[in-house]
C-alpha positions as CSV (number, residue, x, y, z in Angstrom):
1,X,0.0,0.0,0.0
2,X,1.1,3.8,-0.7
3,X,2.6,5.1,2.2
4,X,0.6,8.2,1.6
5,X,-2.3,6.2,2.6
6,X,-1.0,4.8,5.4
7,X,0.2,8.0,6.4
8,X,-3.4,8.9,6.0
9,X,-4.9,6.1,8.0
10,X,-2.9,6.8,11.0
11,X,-3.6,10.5,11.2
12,X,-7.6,9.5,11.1
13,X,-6.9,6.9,13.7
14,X,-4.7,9.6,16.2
15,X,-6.9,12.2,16.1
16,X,-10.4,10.9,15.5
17,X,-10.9,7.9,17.8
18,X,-12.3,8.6,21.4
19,X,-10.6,6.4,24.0
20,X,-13.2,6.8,26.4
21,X,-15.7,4.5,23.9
22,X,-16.1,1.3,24.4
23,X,-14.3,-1.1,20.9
24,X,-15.5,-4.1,19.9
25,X,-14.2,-6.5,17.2
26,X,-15.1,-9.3,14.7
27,X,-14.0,-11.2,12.0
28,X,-13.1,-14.9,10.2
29,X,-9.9,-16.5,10.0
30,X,-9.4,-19.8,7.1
31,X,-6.8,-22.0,6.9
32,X,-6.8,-24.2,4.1
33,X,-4.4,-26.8,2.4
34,X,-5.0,-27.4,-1.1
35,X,-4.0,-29.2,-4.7
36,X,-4.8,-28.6,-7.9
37,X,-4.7,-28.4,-11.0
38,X,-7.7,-26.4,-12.7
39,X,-5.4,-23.3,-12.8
40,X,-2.9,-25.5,-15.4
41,X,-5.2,-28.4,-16.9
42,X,-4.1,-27.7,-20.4
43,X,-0.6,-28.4,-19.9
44,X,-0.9,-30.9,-17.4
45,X,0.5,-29.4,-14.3
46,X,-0.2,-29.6,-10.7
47,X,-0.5,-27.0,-7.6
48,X,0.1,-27.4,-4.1
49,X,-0.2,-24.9,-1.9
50,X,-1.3,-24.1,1.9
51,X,-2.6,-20.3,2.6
52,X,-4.2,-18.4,5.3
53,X,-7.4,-15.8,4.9
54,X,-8.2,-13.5,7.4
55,X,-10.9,-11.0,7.8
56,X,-11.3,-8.4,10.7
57,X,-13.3,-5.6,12.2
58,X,-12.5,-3.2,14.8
59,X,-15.7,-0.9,16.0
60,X,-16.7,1.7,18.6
61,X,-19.9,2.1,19.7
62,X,-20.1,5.7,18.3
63,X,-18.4,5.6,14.6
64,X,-16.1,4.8,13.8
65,X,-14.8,1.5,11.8
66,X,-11.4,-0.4,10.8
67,X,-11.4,-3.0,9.1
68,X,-8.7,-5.4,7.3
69,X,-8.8,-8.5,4.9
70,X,-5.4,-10.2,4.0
71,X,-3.8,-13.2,2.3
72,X,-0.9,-15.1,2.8
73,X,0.1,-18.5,0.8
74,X,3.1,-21.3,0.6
75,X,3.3,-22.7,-2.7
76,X,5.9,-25.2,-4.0
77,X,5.7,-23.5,-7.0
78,X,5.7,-19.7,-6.7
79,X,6.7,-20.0,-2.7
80,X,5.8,-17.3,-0.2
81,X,3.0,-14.7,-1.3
82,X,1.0,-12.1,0.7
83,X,-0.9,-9.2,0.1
84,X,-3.5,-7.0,1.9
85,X,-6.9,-6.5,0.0
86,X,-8.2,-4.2,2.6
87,X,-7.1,-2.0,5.4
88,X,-9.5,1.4,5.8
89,X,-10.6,3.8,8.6
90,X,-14.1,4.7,8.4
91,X,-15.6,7.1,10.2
92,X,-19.5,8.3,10.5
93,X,-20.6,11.8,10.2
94,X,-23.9,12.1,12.3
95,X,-24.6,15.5,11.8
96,X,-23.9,15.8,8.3
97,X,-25.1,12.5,7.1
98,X,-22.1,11.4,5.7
99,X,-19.6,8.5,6.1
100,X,-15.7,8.7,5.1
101,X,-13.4,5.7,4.1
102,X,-9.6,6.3,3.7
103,X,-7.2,3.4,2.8
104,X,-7.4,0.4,1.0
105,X,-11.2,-1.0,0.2
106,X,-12.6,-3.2,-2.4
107,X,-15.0,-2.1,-5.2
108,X,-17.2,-4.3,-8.0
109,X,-18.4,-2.1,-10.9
110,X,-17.9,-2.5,-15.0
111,X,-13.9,-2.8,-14.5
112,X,-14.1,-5.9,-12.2
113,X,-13.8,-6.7,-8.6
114,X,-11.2,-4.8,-7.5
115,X,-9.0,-3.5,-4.5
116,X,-8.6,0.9,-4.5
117,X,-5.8,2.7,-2.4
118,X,-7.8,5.8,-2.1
119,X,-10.8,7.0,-0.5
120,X,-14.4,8.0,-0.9
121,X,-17.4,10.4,0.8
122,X,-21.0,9.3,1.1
123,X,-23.8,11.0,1.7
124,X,-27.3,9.9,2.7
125,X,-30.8,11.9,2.8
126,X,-33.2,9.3,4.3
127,X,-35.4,11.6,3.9
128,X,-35.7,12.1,0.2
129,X,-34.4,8.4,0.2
130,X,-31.2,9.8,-1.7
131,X,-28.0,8.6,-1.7
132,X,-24.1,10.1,-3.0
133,X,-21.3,9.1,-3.3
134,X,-17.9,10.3,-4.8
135,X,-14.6,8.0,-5.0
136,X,-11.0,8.1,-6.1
137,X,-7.7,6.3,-6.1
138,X,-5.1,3.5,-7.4
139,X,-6.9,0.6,-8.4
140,X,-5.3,-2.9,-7.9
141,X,-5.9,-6.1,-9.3
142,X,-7.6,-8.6,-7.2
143,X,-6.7,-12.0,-7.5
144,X,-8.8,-14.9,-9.6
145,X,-11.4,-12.4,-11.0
146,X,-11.1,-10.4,-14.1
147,X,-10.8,-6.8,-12.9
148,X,-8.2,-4.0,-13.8
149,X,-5.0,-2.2,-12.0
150,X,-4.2,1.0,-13.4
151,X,-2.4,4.7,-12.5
152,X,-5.7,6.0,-10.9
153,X,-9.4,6.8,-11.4
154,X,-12.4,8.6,-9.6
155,X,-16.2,8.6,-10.0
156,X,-19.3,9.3,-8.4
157,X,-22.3,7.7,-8.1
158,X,-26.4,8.6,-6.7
159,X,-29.0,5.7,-5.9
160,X,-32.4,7.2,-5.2
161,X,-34.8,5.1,-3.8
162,X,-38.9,6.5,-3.7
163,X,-41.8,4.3,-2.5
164,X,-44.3,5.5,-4.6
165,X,-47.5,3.6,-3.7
166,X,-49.2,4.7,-7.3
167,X,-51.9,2.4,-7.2
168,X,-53.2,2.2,-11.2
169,X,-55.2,-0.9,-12.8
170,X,-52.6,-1.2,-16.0
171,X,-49.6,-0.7,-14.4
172,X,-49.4,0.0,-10.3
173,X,-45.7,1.3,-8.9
174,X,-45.1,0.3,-5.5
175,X,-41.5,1.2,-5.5
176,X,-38.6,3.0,-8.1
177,X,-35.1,2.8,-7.6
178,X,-32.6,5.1,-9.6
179,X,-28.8,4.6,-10.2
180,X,-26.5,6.6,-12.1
181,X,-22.4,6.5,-12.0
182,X,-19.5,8.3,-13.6
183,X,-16.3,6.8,-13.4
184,X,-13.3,7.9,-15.5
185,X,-10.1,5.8,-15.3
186,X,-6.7,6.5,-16.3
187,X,-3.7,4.1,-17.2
188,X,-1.7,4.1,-20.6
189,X,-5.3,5.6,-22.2
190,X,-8.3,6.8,-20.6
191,X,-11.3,5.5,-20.7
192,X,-15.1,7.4,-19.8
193,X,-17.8,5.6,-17.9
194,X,-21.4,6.3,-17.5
195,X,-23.3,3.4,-15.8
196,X,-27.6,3.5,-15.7
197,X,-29.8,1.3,-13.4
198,X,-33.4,1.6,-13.4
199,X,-35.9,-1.0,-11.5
200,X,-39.8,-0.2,-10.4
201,X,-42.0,-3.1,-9.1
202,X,-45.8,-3.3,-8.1
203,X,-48.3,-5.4,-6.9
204,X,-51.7,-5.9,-9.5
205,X,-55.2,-6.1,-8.0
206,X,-56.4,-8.9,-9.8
207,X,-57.1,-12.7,-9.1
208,X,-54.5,-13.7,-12.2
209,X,-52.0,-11.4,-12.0
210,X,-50.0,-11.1,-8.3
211,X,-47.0,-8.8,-9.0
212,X,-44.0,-7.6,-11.3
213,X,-40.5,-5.9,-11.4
214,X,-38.9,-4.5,-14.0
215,X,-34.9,-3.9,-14.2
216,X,-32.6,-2.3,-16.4
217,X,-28.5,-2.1,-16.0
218,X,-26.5,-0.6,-18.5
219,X,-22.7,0.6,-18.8
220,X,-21.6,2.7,-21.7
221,X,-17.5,3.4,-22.4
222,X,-17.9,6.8,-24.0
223,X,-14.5,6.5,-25.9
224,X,-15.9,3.4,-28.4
225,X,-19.2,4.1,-27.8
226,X,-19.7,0.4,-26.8
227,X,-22.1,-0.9,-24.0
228,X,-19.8,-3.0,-21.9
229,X,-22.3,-4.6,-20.1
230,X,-26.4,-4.5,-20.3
231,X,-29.0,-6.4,-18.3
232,X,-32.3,-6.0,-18.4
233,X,-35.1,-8.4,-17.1
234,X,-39.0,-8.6,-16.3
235,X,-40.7,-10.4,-13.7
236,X,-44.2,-11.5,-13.3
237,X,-45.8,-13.3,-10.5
238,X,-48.9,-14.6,-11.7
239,X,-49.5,-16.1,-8.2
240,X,-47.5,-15.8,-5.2
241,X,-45.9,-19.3,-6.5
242,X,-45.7,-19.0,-9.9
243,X,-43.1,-16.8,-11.7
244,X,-42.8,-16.1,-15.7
245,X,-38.5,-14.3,-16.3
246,X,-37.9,-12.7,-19.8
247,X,-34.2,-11.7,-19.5
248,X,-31.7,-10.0,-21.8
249,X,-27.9,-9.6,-20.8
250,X,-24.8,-8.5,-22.5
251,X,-21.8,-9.1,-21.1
252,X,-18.3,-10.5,-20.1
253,X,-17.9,-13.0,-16.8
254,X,-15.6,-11.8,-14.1
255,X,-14.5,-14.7,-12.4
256,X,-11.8,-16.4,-14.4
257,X,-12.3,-19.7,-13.0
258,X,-15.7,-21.1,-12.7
259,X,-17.3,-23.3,-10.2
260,X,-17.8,-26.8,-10.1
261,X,-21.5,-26.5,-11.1
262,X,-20.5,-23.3,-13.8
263,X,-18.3,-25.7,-15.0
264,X,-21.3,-27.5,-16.8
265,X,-23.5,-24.5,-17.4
266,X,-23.7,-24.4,-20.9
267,X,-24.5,-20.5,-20.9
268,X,-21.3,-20.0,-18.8
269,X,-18.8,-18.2,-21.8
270,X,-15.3,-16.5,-20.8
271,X,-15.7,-14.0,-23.4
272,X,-18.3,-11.4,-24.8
273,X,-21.7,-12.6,-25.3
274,X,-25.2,-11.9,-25.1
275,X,-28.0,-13.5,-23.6
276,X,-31.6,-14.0,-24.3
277,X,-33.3,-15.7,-21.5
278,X,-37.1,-17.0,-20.8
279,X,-38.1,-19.7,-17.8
280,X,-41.0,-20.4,-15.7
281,X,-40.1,-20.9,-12.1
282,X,-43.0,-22.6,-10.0
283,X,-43.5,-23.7,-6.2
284,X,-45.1,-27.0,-5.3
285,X,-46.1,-26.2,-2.1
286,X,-43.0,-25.5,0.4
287,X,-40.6,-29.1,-0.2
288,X,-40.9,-29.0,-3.8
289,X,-40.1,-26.5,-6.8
290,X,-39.5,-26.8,-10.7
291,X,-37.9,-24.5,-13.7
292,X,-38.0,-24.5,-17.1
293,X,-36.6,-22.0,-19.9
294,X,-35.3,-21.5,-23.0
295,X,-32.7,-19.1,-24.1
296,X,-30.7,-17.0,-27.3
297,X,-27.4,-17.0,-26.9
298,X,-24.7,-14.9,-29.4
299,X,-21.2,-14.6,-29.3
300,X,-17.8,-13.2,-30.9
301,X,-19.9,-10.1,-32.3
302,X,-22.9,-12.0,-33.3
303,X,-20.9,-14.1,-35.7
304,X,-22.0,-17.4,-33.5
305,X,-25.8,-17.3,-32.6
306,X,-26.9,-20.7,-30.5
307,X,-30.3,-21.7,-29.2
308,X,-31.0,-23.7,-25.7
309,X,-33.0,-25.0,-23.2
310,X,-32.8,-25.9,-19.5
311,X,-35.4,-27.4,-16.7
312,X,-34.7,-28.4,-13.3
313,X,-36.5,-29.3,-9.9
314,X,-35.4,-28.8,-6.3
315,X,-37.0,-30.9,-3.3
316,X,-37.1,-31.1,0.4
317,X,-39.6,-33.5,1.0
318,X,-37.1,-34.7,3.9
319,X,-36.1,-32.6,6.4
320,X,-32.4,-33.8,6.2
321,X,-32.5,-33.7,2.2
322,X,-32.2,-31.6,0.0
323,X,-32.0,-32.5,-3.5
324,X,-32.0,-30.8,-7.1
325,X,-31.3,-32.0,-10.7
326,X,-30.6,-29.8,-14.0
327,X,-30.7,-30.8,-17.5
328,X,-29.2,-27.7,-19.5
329,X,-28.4,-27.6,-23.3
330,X,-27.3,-25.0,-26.6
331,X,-26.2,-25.3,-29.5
332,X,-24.1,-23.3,-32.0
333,X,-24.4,-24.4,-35.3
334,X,-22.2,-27.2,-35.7
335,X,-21.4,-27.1,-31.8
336,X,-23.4,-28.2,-29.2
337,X,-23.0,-28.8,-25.3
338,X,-25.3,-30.8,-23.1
339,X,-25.4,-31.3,-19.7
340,X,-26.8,-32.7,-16.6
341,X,-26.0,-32.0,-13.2
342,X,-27.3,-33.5,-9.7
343,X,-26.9,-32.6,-6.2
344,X,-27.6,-33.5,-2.7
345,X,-27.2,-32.4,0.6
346,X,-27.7,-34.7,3.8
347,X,-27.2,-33.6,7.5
348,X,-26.0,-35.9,9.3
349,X,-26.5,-34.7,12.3
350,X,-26.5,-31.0,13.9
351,X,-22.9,-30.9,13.5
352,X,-22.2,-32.3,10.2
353,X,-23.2,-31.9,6.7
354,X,-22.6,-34.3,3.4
355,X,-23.0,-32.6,0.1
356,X,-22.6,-34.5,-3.6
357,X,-22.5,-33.2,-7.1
358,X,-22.5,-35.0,-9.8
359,X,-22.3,-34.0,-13.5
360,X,-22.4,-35.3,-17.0
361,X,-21.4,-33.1,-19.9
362,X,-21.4,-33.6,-23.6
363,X,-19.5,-30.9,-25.9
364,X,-19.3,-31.2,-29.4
365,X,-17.1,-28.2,-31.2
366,X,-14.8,-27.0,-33.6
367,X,-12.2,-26.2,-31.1
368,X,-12.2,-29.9,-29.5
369,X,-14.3,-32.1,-31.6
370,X,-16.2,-34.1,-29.2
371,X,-15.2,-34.5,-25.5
372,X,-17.4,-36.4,-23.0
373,X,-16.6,-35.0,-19.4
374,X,-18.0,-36.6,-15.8
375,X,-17.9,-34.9,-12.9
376,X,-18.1,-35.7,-9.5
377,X,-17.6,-33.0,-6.4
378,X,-18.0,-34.2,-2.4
379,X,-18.0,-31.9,0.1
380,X,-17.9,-32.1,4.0
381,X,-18.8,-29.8,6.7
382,X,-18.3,-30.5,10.5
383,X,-18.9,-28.3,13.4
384,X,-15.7,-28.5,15.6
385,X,-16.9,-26.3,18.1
386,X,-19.5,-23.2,18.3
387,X,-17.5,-21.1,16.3
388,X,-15.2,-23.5,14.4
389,X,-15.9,-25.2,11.6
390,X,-13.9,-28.0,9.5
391,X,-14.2,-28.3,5.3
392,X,-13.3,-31.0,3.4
393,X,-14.0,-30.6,-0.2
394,X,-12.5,-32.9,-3.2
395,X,-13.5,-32.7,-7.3
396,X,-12.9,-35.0,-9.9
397,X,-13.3,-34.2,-13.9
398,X,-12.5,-36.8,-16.3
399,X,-12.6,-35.4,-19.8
400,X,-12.2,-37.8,-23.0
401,X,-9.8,-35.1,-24.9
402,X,-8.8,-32.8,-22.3
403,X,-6.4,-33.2,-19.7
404,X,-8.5,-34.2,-16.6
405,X,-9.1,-31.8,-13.9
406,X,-9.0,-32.1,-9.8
407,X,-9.0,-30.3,-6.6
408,X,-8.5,-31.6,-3.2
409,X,-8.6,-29.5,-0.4
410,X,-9.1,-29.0,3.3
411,X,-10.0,-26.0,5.7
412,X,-10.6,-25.0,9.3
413,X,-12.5,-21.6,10.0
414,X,-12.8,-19.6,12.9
415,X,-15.7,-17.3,13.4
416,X,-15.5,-14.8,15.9
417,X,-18.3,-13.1,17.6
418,X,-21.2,-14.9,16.1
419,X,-20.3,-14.6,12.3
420,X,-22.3,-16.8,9.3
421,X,-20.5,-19.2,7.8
422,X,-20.0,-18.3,4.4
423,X,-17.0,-20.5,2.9
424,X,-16.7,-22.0,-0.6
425,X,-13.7,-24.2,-1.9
């Protein structure tokens, strides 16, 4: 980190913190042990590696906030690595209605999920349900995701948020929610952002139709001219437990590496693409639910325009079970993928919990010709203690023309002062 900023940090800490308030602190700390090789599958090449996560908070009861996340990891490979993806002093402004943040904090917008040396000011009128706020720094590049570093960049952004309660037979508007954001970022070239979100929803007055929302997300680069990502969608509830989703998205995924279930998500593209959605989503009564859809998918400029369909069902007719299956499939022309994907999740007891995936792909393209893959992911969670918590998690891909893939890993968590567990491997 800049020593500017630390500089920074410290003078916030010396002079604004009041000793005679009372501090309190939180936080999570993961250890895990882990090999694998979905990071170097196509050249056949293993990774072992043992790491440490930590996440803390530090609080008065007035208002003031520190908090700090932070990585370190062994690797036989790449040996000792560490870095700090947060470490910020906030600080609440009661009587102005503001809140300050100085350091080292991580942002997700258009450019990725990334970490910013720098700080911002936010405003609130809970009043007028407004909201402000204005941002600057270094961005950094966070690990695993696709996101950006660069010299520096700044923006602003205001979220209004106005319960309406327009009652109207055609079209009543409970609530409307406003978003707009600039963001200019600077690096070898510079690049102009304006970002637009829009959603209103309402509840009808008639016997057939329950509610709807509407949403619309859109990021423009003002440079090229090009929306870099768009996502719009409708809702409509005919009953309180059934739900009609038409859905258009353009966009590019962030996270490099998928999970074990994205793996097998035909839909699931590392590059550009754009998505036209359309499913039914239905409750049977509280243990059971179904999905069905179809979809229109295009990719590299349109150039590659594939059609698709996918239906599922999730149950908890047992109290200890819980159980789902998806059949998902799209094809491009002269490529195709299908898939099918199960899981299930027993507890065994309070303490313990057994989950198993299972997956079946077929992919037939250009690229690869045809490669059968099945898949097979266990995962085990036991309760040490109260706030303790073991992981066990292991994955097995066999591909019939690509290098097979695996992951074995294990992990102990702490959670300190009543935190959920929220872990993946």
């Amino acid at each position: 980190m800049q020593v500017s900023l630390l500089s920074l940090l410290i003078i916030l800490l010396c002079y604004g913190t009041d000793v005679s308030s009372a501090w309190n602190w939180n936080g999570t700390l993961k250890t895990k042990i882990q090999t694998d090789n979905r990071y170097t599958r196509y050249v056949d090449d293993a990774r072992v590696f043992g790491e440490i996560w930590g996440s803390f908070e530090a609080f008065d009861n007035n208002s003031w906030l520190i908090s700090t996340d932070f990585v370190s990891r062994e690797s036989l490979e790449d040996g000792f690595e560490g870095d700090i993806y947060q470490l910020y002093a906030e600080k609440k402004l009661a009587n102005w209605n503001s809140k300050v943040k100085a350091g080292r904090f991580q942002r997700a917008d258009s450019l990725g999920y990334y970490s910013l040396d720098g700080a911002s000011w936010q405003y609130k009128m809970p009043e007028k349900g407004l909201n402000f706020e204005v941002y600057g720094g270094k961005p950094l590049r966070q690990e695993d995701v696709r996101s950006v570093s660069g010299d520096w960049l700044y923006g602003f952004e205001l979220y209004s948020l106005q319960q309406l309660n327009w009652k109207n037979k055609v079209l009543p508007i409970d609530s409307w929610g406003l978003r707009f954001g600039f963001q200019q970022f600077h690096d070898e070239q510079t690049s102009t952002r304006l970002s637009l979100g829009n959603t209103i929803d309402g509840h009808f007055n008639q016997d057939w139709l329950h509610a709807y929302e509407f949403s619309f997300m859109s990021t423009l680069e003002t440079e090229t001219g090009v929306f870099e990502e768009l996502l719009t969608s409708l809702s409509i509830d005919i009953t309180e437990a059934r739900r009609v989703r038409i859905s258009y998205a353009l966009y590019e995924p962030k996270l490099v590496y998928p999970t074990f279930k994205e793996r097998f998500y035909s839909a699931y593209y590392q590059g550009r693409q754009d998505l036209l959605s359309m499913s039914f989503n239905h409750d049977v009564g509280s243990t059971y639910s179904y999905h069905a859809g179809w979809k229109r998918a295009a990719r590299n400029t349109e150039h590659d325009i594939g059609y698709g369909f996918d239906m599922g069902m999730q149950s908890q007719y047992f109290a200890d079970w819980r159980l789902s299956a998806d059949f998902d499939m799209l094809e491009f022309g002269k490529s195709s993928s299908y898939n099918l994907y199960f899981s299930g999740e027993y507890s065994l007891n309070i303490n313990s919990l057994l989950t198993l995936n299972l997956a079946y792909s077929l992919d037939d393209s250009i690229l690869y010709a045809k490669n059968k893959a099945a898949g097979t992911e266990i995962k085990y969670r036991y309760k040490v203690q109260r706030h303790v918590f073991l992981d066990i998690a292991s994955s097995y891909i066999v591909n019939s023309r690509l290098n097979d893939e695996y992951l074995v890993g294990v992990q102990l968590t702490w959670y300190f002062d009543n935190f959920q567990p929220k872990v993946k491997m």
